[in-house]
TORBASE-197612 format. One record per residue: x, y, z of N, C-alpha, C in turn; residue number from 1. Coordinates in nm, 4 decimals. Atoms other than C-alpha are relative to their C-alpha. Example, Ala and Ser with C-alpha at 12.3 -4.5 7.8 and 13.67 -1.06 7.14 Angstrom:
BEGIN
DOSE        n.X        n.Y        n.Z       ca.X       ca.Y       ca.Z        c.X        c.Y        c.Z     k
DOSE     0.0890    -0.1190     0.0000     1.2300    -0.4500     0.7800     0.0900     0.1200     0.0000     1
DOSE    -0.0820    -0.1190    -0.0060     1.3670    -0.1060     0.7140    -0.0770     0.1090     0.0730     2
This chain:
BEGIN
DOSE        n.X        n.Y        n.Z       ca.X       ca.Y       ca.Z        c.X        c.Y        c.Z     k
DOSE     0.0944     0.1034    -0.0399    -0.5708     9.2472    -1.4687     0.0775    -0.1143     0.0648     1
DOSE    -0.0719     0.1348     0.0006    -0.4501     8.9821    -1.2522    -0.1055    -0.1369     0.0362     2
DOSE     0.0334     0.1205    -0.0119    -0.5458     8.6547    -1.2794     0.0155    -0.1281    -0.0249     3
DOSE    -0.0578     0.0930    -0.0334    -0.4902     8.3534    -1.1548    -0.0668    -0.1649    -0.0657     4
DOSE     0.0838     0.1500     0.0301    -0.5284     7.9557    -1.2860    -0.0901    -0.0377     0.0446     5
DOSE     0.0468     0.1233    -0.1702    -0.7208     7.6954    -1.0911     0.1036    -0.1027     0.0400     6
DOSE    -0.1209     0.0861     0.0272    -0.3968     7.5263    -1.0924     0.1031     0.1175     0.1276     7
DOSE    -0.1059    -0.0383    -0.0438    -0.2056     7.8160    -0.9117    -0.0474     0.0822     0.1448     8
DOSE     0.0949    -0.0174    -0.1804    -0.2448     7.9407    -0.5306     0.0378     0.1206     0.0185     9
DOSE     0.0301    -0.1843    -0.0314    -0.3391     8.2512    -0.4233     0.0649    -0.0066     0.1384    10
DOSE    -0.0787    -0.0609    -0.1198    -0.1659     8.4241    -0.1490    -0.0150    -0.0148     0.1339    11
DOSE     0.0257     0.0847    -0.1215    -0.1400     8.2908     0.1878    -0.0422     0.0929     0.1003    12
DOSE     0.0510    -0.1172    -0.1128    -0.1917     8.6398     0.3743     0.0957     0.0074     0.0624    13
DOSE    -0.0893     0.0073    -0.0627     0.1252     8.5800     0.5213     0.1112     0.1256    -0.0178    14
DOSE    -0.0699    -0.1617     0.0315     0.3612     8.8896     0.5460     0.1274    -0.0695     0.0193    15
DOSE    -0.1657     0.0365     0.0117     0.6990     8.7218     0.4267     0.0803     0.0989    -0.0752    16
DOSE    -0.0386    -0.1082     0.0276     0.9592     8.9486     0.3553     0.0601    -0.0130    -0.1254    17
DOSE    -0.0738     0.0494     0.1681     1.1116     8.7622     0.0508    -0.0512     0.0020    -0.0983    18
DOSE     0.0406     0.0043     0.1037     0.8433     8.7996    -0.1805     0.0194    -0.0597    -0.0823    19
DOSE    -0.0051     0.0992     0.1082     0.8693     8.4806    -0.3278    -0.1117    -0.0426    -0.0603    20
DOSE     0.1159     0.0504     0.0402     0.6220     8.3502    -0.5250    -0.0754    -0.1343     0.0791    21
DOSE     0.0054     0.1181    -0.0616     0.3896     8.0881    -0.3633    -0.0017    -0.1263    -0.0805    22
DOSE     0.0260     0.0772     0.0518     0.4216     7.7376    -0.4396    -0.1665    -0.0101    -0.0827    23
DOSE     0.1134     0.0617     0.0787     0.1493     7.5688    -0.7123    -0.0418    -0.0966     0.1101    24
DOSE     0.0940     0.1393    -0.0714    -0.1195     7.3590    -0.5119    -0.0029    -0.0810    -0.1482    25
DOSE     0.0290     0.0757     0.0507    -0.1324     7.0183    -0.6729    -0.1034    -0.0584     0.0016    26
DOSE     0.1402     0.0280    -0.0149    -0.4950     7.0004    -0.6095    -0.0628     0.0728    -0.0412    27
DOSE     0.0719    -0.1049     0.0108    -0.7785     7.1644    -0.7086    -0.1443     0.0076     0.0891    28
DOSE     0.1379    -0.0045    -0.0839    -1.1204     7.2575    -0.5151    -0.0997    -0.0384    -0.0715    29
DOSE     0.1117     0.0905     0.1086    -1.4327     7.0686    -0.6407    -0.0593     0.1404    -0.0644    30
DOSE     0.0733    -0.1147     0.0361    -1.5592     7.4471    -0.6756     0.0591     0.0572    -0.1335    31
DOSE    -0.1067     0.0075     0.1661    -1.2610     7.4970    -0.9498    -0.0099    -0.0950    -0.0900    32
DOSE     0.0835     0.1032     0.1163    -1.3821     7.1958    -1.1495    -0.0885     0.0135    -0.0076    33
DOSE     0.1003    -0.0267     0.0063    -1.6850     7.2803    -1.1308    -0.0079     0.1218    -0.0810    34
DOSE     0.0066    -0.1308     0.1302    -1.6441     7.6155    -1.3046     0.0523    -0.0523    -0.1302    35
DOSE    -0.0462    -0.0153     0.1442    -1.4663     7.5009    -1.5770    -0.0461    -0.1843    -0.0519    36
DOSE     0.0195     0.1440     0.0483    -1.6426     7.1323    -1.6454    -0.1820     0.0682    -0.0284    37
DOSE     0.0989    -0.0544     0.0988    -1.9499     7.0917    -1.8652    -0.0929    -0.0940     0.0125    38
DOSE     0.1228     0.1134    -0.0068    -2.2737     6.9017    -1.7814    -0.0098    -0.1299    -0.0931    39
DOSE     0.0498     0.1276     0.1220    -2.3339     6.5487    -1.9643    -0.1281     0.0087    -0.0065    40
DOSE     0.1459    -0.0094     0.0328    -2.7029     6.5468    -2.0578    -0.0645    -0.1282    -0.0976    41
DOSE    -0.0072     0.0824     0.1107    -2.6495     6.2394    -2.2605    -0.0449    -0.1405     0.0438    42
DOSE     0.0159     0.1153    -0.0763    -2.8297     5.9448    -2.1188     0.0387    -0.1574    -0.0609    43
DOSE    -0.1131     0.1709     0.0345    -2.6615     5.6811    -2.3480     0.1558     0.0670     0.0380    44
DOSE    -0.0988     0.0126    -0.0628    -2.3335     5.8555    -2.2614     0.0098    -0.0855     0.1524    45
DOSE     0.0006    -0.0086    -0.1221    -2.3972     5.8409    -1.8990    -0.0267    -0.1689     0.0486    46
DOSE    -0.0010     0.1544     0.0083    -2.5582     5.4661    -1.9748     0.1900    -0.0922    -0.0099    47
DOSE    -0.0991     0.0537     0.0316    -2.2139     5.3752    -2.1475     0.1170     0.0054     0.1603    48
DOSE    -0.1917     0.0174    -0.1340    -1.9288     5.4610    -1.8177    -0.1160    -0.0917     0.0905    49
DOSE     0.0439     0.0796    -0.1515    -2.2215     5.2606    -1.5683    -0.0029    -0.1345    -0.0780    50
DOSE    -0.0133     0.1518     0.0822    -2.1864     4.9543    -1.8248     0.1354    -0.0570     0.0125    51
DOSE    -0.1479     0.0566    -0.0111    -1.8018     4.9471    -1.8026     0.0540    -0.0124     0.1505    52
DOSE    -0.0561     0.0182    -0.1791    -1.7833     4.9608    -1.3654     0.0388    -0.1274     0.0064    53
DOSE     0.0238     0.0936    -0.0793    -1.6698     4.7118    -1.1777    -0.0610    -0.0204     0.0895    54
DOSE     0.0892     0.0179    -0.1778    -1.8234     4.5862    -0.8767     0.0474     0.0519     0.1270    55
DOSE    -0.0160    -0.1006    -0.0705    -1.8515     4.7929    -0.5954     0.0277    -0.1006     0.1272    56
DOSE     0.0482     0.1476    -0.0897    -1.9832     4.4695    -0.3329     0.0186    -0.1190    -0.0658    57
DOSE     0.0245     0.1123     0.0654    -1.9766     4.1259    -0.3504    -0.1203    -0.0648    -0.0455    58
DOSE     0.1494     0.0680     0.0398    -2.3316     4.0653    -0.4043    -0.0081     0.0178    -0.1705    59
DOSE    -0.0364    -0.0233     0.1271    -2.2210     4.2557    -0.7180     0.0808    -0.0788    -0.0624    60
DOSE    -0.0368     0.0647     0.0228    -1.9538     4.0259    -0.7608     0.0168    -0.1211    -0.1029    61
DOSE     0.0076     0.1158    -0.0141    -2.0622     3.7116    -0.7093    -0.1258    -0.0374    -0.1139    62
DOSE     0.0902     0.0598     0.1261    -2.3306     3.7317    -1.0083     0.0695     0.0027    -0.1021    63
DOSE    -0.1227     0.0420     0.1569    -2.0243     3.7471    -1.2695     0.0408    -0.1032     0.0243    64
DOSE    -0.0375     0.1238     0.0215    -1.9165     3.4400    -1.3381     0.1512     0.0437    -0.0200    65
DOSE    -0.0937    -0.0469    -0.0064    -1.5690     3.6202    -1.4193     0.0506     0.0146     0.1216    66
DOSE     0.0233    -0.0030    -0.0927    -1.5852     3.7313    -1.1444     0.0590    -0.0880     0.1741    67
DOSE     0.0459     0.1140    -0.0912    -1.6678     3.4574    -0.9393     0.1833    -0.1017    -0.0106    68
DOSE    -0.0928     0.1070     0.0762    -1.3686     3.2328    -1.1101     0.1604     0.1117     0.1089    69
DOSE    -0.1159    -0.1033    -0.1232    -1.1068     3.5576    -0.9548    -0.0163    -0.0115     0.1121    70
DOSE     0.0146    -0.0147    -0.1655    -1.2400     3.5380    -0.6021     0.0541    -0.1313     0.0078    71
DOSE    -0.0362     0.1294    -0.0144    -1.1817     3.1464    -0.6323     0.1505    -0.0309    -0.0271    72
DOSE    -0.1016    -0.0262     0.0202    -0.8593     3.2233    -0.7741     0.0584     0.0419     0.0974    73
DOSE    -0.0687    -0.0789    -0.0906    -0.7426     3.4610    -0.5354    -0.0316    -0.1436     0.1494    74
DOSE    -0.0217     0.0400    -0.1243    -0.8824     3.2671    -0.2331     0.1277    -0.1503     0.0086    75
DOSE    -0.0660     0.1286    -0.0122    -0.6869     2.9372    -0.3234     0.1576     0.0465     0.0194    76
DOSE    -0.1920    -0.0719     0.0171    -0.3448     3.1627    -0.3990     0.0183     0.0175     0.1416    77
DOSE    -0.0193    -0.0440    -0.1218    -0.4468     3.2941    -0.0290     0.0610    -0.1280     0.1334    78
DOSE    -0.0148     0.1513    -0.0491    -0.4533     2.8858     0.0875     0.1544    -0.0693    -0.0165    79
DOSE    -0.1289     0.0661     0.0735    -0.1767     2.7809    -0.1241     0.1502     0.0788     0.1043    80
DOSE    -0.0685    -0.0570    -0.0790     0.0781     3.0569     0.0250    -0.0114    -0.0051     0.1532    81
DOSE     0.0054    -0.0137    -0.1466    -0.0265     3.0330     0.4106    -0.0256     0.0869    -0.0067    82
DOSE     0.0071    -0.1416     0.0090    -0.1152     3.3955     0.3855    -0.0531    -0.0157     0.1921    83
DOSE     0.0471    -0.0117    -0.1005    -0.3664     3.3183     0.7031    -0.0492    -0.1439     0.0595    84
DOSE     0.0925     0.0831    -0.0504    -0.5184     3.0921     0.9087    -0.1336    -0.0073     0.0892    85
DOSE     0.1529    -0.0740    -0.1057    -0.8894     3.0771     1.0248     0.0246    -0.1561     0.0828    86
DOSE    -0.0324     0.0872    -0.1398    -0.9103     2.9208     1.3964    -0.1381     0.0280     0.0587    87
DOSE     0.1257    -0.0247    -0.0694    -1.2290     2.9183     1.5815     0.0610     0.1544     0.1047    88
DOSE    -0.0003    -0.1011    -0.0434    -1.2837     3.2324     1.7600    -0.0023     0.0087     0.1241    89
DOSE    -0.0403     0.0176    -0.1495    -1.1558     3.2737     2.1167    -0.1224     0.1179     0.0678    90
DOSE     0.1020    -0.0893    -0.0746    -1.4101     3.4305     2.3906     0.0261     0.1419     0.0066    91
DOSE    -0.0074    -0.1244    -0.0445    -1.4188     3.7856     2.4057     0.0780     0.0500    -0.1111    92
DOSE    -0.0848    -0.0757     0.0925    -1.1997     3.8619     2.0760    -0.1049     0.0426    -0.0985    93
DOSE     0.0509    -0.0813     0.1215    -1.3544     4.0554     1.7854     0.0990    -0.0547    -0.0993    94
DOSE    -0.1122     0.0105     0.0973    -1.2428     3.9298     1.4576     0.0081     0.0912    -0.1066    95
DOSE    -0.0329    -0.1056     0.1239    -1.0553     4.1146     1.1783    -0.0959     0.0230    -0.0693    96
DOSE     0.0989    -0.0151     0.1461    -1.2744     4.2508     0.8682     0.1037    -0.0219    -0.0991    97
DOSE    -0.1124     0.0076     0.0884    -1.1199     4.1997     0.5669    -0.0909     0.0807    -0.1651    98
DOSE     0.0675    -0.0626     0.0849    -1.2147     4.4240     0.2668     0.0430    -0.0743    -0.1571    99
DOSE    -0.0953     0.0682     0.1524    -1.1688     4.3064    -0.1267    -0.0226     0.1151    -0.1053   100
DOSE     0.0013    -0.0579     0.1213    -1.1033     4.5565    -0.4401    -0.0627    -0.0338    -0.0998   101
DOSE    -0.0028     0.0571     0.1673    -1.2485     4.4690    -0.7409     0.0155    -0.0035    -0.1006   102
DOSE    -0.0552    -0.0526     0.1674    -1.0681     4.5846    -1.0396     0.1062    -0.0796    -0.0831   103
């Protein structure tokens, strides 16, 4: 019987003459987690991990007061250092986006 992990990679089709074994993929296919993972059905589980997120947006943000106190934080550290400077916007330029993490 042979058979293989979901951890270990099947044969490339390749006709090498060394018959080495192939490397392990360090990935797996969502289709290989998927076989071997097990439905939650538990709607206070499922309640409990959307209670502990952070914020995805700032609209999400900006209603924590935690929150709120870090962005004010961060932007002053951004002031304090020179990081940038905002300048009125010259004709015809597009300005940067700037994205924020929230964790």
């Amino acid at each position: 019987m042979n058979s293989t992990s979901p951890l270990s990679s099947s044969s490339s089709g390749s006709s090498s003459s060394d018959n080495s074994p192939s490397p392990l993929r360090k990935t797996r296919s969502l289709h290989d987690l998927y076989e071997v993972t097990t439905p939650i059905d538990d709607d206070v589980t499922l309640y409990c991990h959307l209670a502990t997120c952070d914020p995805i947006v700032f609209k999400e943000a900006i209603n924590d007061e935690k929150w709120r106190i870090v962005m004010d934080e961060e932007i002053a550290s951004i002031e304090k250092n020179d990081t940038y400077k905002l300048i009125p916007r010259s004709k015809g330029q597009k300005p940067i986006g700037v994205k924020w993490i929230y964790k």
